[in-house]
C-alpha positions as CSV (number, residue, x, y, z in Angstrom):
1,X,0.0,0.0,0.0
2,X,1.1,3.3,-0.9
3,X,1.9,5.9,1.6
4,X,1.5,9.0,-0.8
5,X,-0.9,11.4,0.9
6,X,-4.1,11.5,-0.8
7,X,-5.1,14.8,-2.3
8,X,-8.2,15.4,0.0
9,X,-5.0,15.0,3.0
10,X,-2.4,17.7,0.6
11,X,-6.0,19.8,0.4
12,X,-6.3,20.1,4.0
13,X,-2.7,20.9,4.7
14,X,-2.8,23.6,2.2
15,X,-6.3,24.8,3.7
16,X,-4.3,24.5,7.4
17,X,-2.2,27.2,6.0
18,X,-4.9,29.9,5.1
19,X,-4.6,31.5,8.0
20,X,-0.9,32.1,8.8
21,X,0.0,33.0,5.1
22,X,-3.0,35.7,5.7
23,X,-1.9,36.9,8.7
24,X,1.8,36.9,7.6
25,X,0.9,38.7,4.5
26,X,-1.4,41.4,5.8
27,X,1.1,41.6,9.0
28,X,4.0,42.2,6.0
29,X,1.9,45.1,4.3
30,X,0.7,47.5,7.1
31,X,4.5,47.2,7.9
32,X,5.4,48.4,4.9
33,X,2.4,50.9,4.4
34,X,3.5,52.8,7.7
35,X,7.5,52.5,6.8
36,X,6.7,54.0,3.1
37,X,4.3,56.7,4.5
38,X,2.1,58.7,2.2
39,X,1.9,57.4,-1.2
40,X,2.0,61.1,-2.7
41,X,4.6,63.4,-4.4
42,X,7.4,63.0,-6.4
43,X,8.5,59.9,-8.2
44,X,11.9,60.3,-7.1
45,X,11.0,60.8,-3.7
46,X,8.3,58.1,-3.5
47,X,11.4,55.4,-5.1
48,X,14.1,56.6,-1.9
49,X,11.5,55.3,0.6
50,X,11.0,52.1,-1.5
51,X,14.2,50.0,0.5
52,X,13.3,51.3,3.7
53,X,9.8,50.2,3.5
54,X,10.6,46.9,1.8
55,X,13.2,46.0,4.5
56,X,10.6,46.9,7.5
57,X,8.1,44.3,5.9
58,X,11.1,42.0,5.1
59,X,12.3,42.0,9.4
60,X,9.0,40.1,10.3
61,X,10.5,37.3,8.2
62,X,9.5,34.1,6.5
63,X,6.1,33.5,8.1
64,X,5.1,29.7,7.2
65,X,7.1,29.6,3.9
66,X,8.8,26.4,5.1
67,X,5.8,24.7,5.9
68,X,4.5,25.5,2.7
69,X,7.4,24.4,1.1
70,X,7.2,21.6,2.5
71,X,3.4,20.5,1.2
72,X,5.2,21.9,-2.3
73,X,7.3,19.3,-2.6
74,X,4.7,16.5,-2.3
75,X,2.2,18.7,-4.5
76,X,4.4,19.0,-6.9
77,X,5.7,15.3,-6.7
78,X,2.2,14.2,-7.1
79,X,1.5,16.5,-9.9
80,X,4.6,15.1,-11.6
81,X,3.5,11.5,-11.4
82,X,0.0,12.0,-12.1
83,X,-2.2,12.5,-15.6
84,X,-3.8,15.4,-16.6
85,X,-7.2,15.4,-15.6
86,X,-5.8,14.5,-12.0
87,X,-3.2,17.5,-12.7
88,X,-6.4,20.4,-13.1
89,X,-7.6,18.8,-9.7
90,X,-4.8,19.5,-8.2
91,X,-4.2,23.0,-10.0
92,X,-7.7,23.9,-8.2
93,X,-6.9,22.6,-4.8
94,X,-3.9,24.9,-4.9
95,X,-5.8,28.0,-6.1
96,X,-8.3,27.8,-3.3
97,X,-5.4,28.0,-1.1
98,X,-3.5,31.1,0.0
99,X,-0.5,29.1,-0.8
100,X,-0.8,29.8,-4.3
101,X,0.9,33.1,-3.5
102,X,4.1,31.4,-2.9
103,X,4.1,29.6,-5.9
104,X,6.5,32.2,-7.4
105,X,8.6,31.6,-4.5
106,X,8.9,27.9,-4.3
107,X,9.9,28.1,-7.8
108,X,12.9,30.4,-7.3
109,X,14.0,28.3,-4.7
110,X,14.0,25.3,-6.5
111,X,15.8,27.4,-9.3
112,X,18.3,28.0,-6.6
113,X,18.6,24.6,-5.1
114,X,19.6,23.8,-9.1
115,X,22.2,26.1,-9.0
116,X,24.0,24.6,-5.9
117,X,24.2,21.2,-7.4
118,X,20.7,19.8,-6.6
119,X,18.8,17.1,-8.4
120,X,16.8,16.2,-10.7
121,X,13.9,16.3,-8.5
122,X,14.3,19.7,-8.1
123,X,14.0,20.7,-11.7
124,X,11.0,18.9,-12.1
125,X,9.0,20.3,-8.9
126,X,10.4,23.8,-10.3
127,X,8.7,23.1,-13.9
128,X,5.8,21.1,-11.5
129,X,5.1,24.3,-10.2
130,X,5.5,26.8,-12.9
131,X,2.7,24.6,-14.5
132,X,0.7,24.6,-11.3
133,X,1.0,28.1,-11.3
134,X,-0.2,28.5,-14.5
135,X,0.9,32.1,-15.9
136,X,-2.2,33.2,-13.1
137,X,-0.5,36.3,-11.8
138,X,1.9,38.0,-14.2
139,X,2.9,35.8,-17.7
140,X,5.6,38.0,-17.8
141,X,7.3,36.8,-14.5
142,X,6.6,33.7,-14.8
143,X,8.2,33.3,-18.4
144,X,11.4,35.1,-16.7
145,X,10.9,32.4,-13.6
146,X,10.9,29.8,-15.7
147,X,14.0,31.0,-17.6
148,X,16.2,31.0,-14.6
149,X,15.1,27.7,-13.5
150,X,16.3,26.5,-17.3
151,X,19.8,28.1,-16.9
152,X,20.0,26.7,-13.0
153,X,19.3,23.3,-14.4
154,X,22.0,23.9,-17.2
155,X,24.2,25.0,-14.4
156,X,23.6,22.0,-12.6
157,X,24.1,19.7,-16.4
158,X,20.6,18.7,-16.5
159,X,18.5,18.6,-19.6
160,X,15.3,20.5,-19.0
161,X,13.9,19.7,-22.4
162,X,12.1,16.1,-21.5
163,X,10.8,17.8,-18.5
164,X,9.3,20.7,-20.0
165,X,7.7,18.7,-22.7
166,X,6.3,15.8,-20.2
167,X,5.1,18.7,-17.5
168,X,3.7,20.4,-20.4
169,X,1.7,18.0,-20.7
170,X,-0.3,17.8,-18.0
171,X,-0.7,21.3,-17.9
172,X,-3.8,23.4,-18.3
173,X,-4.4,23.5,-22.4
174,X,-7.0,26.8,-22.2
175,X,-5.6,30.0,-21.9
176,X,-6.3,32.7,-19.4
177,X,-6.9,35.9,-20.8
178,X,-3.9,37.6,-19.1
179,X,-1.9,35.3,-20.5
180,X,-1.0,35.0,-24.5
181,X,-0.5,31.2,-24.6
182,X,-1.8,28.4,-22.6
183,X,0.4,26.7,-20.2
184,X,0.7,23.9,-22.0
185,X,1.9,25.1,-25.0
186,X,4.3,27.5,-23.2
187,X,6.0,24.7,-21.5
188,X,6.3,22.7,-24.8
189,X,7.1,25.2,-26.7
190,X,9.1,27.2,-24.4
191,X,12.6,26.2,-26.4
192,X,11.0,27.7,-29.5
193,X,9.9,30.8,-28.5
194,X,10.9,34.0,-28.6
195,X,11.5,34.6,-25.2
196,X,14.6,31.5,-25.2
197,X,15.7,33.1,-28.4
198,X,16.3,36.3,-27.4
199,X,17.2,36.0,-23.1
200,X,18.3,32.2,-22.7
201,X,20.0,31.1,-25.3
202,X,22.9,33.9,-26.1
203,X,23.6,32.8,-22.0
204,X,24.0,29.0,-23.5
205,X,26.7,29.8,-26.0
């Protein structure tokens, strides 16, 4: 018998976690709201009091991000191993969650777990996650997210290539309308697009 948590048990965890990532957050913004002061006046002015105010919200520190982490990795495990319609499951079980605004997170820390010499494991919950993610919040950053994880695993003489094109696809295949591709096709395609043309490949050669 398998002892892989079900995904009503990595639903709860994630639903566990509401609260502390929403206290933490909202905690981290009037922190910054009363460091930055006024949000008037001149651009220069406004930009000065930028690092003071993103360093005040930055001292209350991680909040759960390690115990989100930690569900990640078995999310993104699990979304690795399974098929696609099990895949948009788990895509909405994160979504409901507050933990999908950490998504962007976990995937720069897998990008730098790559860099230091870490596993294949890690590339694939990175590309796992980007796909979870699913271009929701910015396409933009994600595209740029998902190009440092490719050099990281490049650094670390992995081949991203069979993992983008598995992980692609199990990802969504409808596109968001904030988005100019769907995820699916971004992930396959994602060696024969512009953006790999232009900012990762010159940093190949």
């Amino acid at each position: 018998m398998s002892d892989e948590p079900s995904l009503t048990t990595l639903g709860e965890r994630l639903e566990r976690l509401d609260a502390p990532i929403r206290i933490w957050r909202e905690s981290r913004d009037r922190s910054f709201d009363a460091a930055f002061g006024p949000k008037k006046g001149k651009l220069s002015n406004l930009m000065a009091r930028l690092p003071q105010a993103a360093n005040a919200a930055a001292a209350l520190g991680l909040g759960p991000r390690d115990e989100v982490f930690a569900v990640f990795d078995e999310v993104c495990d699990r979304y690795a191993r399974s098929d696609p319609p099990q895949c948009a499951i788990i895509r909405g079980l994160v979504h409901e969650r507050e933990a999908r605004l950490l998504l962007d997170d976990y995937i720069a820390n897998a990008t730098r777990v790559l860099k230091q010499g870490g596993r294949q494991e890690w590339l694939e919950r990175g590309v796992a996650a980007a796909s979870i993610e699913d271009q929701r919040r910015d396409y933009r950053d994600w595209l740029m997210s998902l190009g440092d994880l490719y050099l990281s695993a490049r650094t670390a003489r992995l081949d991203p290539s069979p993992v983008l094109k598995r992980i692609g696809a199990l990802s969504n295949p409808e596109r968001h309308a904030a988005a100019p591709t769907p995820t699916r096709d971004a992930l396959t395609n994602f060696e024969d697009s512009a953006y790999f043309a232009t900012s990762i490949l010159p940093q190949l050669n």
